[in-house]
N, C-alpha and C positions, 0 to 999 in steps of 0.2 A: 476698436483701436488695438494695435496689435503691442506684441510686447516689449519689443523695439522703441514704438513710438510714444509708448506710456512709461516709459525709463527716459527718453530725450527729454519729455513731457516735465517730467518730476523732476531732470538735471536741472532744465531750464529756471523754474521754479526755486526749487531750491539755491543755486547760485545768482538767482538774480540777474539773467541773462539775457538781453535781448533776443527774441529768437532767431533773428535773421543771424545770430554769430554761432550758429547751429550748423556744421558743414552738411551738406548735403537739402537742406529745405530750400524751398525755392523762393526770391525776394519777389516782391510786387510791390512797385510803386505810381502813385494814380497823380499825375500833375492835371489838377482839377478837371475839367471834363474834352481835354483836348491829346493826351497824351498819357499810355501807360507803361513802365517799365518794368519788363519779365530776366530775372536774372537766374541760372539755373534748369532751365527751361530743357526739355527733351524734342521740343520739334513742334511742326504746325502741323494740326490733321486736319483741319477747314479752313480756308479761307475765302471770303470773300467781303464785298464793301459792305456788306451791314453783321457780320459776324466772323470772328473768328475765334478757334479752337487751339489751344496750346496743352500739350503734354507735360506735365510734370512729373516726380518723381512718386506723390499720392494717389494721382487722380487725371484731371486736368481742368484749367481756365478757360470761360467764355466769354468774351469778350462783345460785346454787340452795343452798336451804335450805326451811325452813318458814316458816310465816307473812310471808313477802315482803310488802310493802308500800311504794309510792312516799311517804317520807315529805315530799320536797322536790323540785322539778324546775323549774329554771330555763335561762336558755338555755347559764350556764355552770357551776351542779352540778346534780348527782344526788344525792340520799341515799337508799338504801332499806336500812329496816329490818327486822326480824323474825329467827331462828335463821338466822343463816350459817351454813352447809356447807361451801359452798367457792365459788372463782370461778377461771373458766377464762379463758384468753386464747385467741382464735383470729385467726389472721392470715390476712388476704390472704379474709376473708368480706364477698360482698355483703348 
């Protein structure tokens, strides 16, 4: 963790902050297994119907299930639907 992000780290904390009211970290929210919402997001590096790849500001999200589909993509959400599986976080990926 870099020093940036163990000072956000520690702001959060200390004030009691939900993180998502952190400018610049990315929101993800998972409407049970049929729909996820990517806010902040940098772009899609894979897609297709049983996986897809989003870029974030840390790292990026994987997203994999069936039937994948971009159902919304703007410069600040993402929505893709279809059977959610699961979603991965990776950090520190180009």
């Amino acid at each position: 963790m870099g020093r940036g992000e163990i000072f956000i780290d520690r702001l959060t904390k200390a004030a009691d902050l939900q993180d998502e009211s952190i400018p610049g970290l990315p929101v993800v929210e998972l409407a049970g297994d049929r729909r996820v919402l990517i806010e902040r997001h940098c772009g899609v590096t894979e897609y297709g119907r049983e996986r897809i790849r989003v870029k974030v500001k840390f790292g990026q999200l994987c997203i994999y299930g069936t039937g994948l589909e971009l159902a919304k993509m703007t410069k600040e959400q993402l929505v893709i639907s279809g059977r959610i599986q699961g979603v991965e976080i990776t950090r520190g990926c180009k």
